[in-house]
C-alpha positions in Angstrom: 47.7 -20.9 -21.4 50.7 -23.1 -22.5 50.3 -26.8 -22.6 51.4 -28.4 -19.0 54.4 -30.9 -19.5 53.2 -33.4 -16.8 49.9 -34.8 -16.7 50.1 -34.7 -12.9 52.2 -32.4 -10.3 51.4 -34.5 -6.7 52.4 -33.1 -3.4 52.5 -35.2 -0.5 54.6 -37.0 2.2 58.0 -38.1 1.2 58.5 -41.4 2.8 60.6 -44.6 3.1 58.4 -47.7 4.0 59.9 -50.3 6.4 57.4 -53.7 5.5 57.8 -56.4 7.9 55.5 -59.7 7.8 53.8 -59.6 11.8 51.3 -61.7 13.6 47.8 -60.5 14.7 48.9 -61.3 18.3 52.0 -58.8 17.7 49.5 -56.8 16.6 47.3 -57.1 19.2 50.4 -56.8 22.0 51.2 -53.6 20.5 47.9 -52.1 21.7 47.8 -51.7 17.8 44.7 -51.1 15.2 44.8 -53.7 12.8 44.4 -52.5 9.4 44.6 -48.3 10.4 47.6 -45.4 10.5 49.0 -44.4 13.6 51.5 -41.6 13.8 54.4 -41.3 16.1 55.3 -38.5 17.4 59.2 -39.7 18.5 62.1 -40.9 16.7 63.2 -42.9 19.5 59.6 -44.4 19.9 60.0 -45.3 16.3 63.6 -46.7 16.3 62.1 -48.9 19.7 59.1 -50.3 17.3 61.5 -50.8 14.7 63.9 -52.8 17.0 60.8 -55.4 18.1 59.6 -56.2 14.3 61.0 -58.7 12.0 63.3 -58.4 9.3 62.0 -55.4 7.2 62.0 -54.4 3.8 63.1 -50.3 2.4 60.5 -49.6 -0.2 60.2 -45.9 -1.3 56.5 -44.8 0.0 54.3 -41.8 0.8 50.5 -42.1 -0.4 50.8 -39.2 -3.6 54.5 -40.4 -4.3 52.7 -43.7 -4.4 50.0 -42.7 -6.8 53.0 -40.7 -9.1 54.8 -43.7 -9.5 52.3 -45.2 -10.5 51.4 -42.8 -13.5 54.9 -43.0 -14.3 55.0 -46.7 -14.6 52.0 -46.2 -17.1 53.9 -44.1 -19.4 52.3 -40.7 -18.2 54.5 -37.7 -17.6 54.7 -36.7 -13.4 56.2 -34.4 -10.9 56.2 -34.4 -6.6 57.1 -31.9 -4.1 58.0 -33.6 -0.9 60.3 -32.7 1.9 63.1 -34.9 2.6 66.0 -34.8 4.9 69.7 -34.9 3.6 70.1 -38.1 5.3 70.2 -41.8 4.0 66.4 -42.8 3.9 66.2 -39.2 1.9 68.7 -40.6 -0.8 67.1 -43.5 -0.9 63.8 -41.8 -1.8 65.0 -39.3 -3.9 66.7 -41.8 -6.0 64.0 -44.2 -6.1 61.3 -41.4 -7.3 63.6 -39.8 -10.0 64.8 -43.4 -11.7 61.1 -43.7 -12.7 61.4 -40.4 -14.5 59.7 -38.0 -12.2 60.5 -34.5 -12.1 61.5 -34.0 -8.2 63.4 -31.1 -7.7 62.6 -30.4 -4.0 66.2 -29.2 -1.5 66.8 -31.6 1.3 66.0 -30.0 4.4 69.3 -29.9 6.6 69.1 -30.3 10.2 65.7 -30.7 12.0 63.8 -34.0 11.8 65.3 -36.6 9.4 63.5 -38.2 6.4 59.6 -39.9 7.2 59.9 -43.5 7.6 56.2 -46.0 8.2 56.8 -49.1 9.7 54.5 -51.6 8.2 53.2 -54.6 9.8 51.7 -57.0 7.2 49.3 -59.9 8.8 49.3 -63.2 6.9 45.3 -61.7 5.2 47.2 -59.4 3.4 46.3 -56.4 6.0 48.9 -53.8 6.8 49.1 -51.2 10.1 50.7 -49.0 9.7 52.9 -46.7 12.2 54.5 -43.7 10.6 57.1 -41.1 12.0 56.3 -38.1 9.4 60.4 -36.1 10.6 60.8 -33.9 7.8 58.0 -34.4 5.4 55.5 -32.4 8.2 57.8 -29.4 7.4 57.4 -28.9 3.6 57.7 -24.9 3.5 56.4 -22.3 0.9 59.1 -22.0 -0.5 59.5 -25.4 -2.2 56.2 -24.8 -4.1 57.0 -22.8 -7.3 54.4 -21.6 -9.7 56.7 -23.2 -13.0 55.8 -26.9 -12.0 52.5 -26.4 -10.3 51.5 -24.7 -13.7 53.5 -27.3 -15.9 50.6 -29.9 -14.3 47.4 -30.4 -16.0 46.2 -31.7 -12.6 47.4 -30.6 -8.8 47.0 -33.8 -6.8 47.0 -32.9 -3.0 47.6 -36.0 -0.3 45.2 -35.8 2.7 47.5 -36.5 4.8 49.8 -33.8 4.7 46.9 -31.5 5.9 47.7 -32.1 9.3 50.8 -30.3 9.8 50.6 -26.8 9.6 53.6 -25.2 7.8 52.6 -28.4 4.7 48.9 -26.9 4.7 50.0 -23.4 4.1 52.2 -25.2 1.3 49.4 -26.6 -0.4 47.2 -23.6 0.0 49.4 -21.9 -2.1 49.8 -24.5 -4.9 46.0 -24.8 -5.0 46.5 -20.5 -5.9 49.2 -21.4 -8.1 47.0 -24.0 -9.9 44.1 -22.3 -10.8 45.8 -19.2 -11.7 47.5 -21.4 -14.1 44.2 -22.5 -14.9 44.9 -25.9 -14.0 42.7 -28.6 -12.0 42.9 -29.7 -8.6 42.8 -33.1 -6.9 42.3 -34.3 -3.2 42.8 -38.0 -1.9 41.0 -37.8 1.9 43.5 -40.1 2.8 41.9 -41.6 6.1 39.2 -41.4 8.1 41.2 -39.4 10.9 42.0 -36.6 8.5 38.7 -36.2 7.4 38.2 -36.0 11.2 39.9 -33.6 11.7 39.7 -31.2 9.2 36.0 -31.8 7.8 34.8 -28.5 8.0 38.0 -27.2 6.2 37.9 -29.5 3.1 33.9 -28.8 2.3 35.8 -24.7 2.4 37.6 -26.0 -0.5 35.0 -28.3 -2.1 32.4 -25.9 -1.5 34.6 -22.6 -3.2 35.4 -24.6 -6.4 38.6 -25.3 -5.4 38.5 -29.0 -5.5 37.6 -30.4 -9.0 38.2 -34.4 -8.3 38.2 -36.0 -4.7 39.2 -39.8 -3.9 37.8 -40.9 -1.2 37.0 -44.7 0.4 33.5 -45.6 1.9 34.3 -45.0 5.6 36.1 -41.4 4.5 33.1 -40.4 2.6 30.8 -41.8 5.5 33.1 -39.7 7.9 32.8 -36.3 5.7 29.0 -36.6 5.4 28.5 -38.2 9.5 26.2 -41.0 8.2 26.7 -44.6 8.0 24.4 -44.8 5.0 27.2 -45.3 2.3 24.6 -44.7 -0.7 23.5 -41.9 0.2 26.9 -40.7 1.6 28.1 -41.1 -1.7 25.3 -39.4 -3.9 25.2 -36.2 -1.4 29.0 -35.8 -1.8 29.0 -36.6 -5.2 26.3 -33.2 -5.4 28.8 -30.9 -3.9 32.1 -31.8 -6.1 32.7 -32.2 -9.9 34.0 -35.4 -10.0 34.2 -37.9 -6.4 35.7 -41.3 -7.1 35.0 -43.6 -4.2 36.8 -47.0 -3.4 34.9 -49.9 -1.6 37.4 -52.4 -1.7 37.0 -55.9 -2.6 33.6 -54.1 -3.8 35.0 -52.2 -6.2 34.6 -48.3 -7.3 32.3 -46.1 -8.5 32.9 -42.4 -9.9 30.2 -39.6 -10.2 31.1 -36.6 -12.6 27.6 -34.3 -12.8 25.1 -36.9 -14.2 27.4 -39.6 -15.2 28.1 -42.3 -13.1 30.0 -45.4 -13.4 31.0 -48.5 -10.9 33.0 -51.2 -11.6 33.9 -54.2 -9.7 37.3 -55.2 -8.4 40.3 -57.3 -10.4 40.3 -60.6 -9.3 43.4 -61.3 -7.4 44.6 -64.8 -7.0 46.0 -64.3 -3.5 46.1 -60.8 -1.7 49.4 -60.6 -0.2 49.7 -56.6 1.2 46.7 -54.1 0.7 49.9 -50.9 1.1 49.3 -48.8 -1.5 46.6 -50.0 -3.2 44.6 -46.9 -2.7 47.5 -44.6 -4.6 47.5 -47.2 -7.4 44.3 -47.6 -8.2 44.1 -43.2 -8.2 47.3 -44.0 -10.2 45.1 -45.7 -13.1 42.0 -43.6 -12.8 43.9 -40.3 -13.7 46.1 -41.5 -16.2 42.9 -42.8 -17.7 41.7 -39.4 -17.5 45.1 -38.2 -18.9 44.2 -40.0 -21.6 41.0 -38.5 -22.5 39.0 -42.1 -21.4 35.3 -42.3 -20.0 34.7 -42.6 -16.0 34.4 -46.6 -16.8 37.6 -47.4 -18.7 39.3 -45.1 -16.7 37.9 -46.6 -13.1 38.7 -50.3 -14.7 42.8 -49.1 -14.8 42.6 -48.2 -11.3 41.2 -51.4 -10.5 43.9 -53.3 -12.6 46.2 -51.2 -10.8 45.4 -51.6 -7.8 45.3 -55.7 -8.2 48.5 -56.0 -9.1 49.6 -53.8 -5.9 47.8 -56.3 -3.8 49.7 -59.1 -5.2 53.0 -58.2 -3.4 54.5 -56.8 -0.9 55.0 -53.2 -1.4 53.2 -50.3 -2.6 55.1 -49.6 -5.8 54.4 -51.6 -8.9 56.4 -55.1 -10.0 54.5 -55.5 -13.3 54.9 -53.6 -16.2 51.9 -51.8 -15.7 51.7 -50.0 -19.4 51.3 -53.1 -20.8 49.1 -55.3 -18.2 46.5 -53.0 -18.2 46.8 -52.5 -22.4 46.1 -56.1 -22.4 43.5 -56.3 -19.6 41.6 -53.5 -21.4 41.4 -55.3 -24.4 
């Protein structure tokens, strides 16, 4: 087996973020969940939501892309695989990934649906909805998954999300083969609560066939894969059936289970939280490169929480900071 070149290969949704500040009553107008993801099926429904918010800001997004960038910005070696059209918002995205020295190789799809853009609504508490129009990302074929960078990844990191499109799912069925016959390991983030919904029974295939060796998950997706509300015991029955879980509980912290070790940290105090996008990816962002770095579950669950604070502090769910060295000094 040669040594892999990137410490993580991610596949996910390639999308441009549109952030706008809003107002619960906007919110609340819009028939809107504060705080969740909607999809939108249209790209005239999204151009019409697009047209009622507020000035917005283009920020390069997608959940995975999110957590690569991250990595990146911490000095670890990455790759993505995500669909894009050969359009603006796909320039914009394909620039902004590769300037942070990620390996993204993946062809523009031409004609079809054009790049995926979310429209984010931030409320003044620092809570974003968010209302996403997926166009080409849904449409990631086969083809654009090649075995030379799946195997060149120590780690596979799959995004929930993308699950719920068909031709995608096939996509990353076929990494996950390419992956372990390059005898590399897997990652899944559950993404949200309605993916887990939705395809439960097929992620406890994967978990439950050894395919999955580290699963991120938040308390309400691990209360959604195990139907209880009990988050304890939620966590320690998941925690049974995977090598390594690693659950969020916001302002609460994390914990992460690996066999019999277990760890649980609280979260990095934040002087104001201005936009909760992203912080998710970045904190995953920390955790593996702690990993990358041959850390314990602790040290390792204390960089996603550094991470994650400073995603919190803007707006946007890329990092500002120099992340390398703010979490070299936190750690101290």
């Amino acid at each position: 087996m040669t040594n892999p070149a990137y410490d993580v290969v991610a596949i996910g949704n390639a999308i441009v973020d549109i952030l706008s500040q809003s107002t619960d009553e906007f919110i609340a107008a819009e028939g809107m969940t504060k705080g969740s993801m909607a999809l939108i099926f249209d790209p005239d429904a999204a151009d019409d939501l697009y047209s009622r918010m507020g000035p917005g800001q283009e920020v390069s997004g997608g959940s995975a892309a999110n957590t690569i960038a991250g990595l990146a910005a911490l000095g670890q070696p990455t790759g993505f695989i995500g669909q894009i059209a050969d359009d603006q918002l796909g320039q914009v995205f394909a620039h902004d990934i590769k300037s942070l020295g990620v390996h993204f190789a993946t062809p523009p799809a031409t004609g079809g649906d054009p790049t995926a853009r979310c429209l984010i609504l931030i409320t003044p508490d620092g809570q974003r909805t968010m209302n996403t129009f997926l166009g080409a990302a849904q449409f990631l074929p086969e083809s654009a998954v090649d075995a030379e960078t799946i195997g060149a990844g120590a780690i596979l990191y799959l995004e929930g999300y993308l699950w719920n499109a068909e031709q995608s799912r096939d996509a990353m069925k076929r990494a996950i083969k390419m992956a372990r016959d390059a005898g590399r390991r897997v990652a899944l983030t559950l993404s949200d609560t309605f993916v887990v919904e939705g395809h439960r029974d097929e992620f406890f295939e994967l978990i439950d066939a050894g395919q999955i060796d580290l699963l991120f998950a938040n308390d309400n997706e691990v209360r959604a894969m195990m139907q209880t509300d009990d988050i304890a015991a939620a966590v320690k029955n998941l925690a049974a059936r995977v090598p390594t879980l690693v659950c969020t509980h916001g302002p609460k912290g994390a914990e992460a289970h690996h066999g019999d070790q277990h760890a649980r940290v609280p979260a990095e105090p934040v002087d104001h939280v201005v936009d909760t996008t992203g912080a998710g990816d970045l904190f995953a962002a920390g955790f593996l490169a702690g990993q990358a770095q041959g850390r314990d579950l602790e040290t390792s669950l204390r960089m996603g929480a550094i991470c994650a604070a400073e995603c919190i502090s803007h707006v946007g769910p890329r990092p500002l900071a120099d992340l390398k060295k703010l979490v070299a000094e936190k750690l101290r």
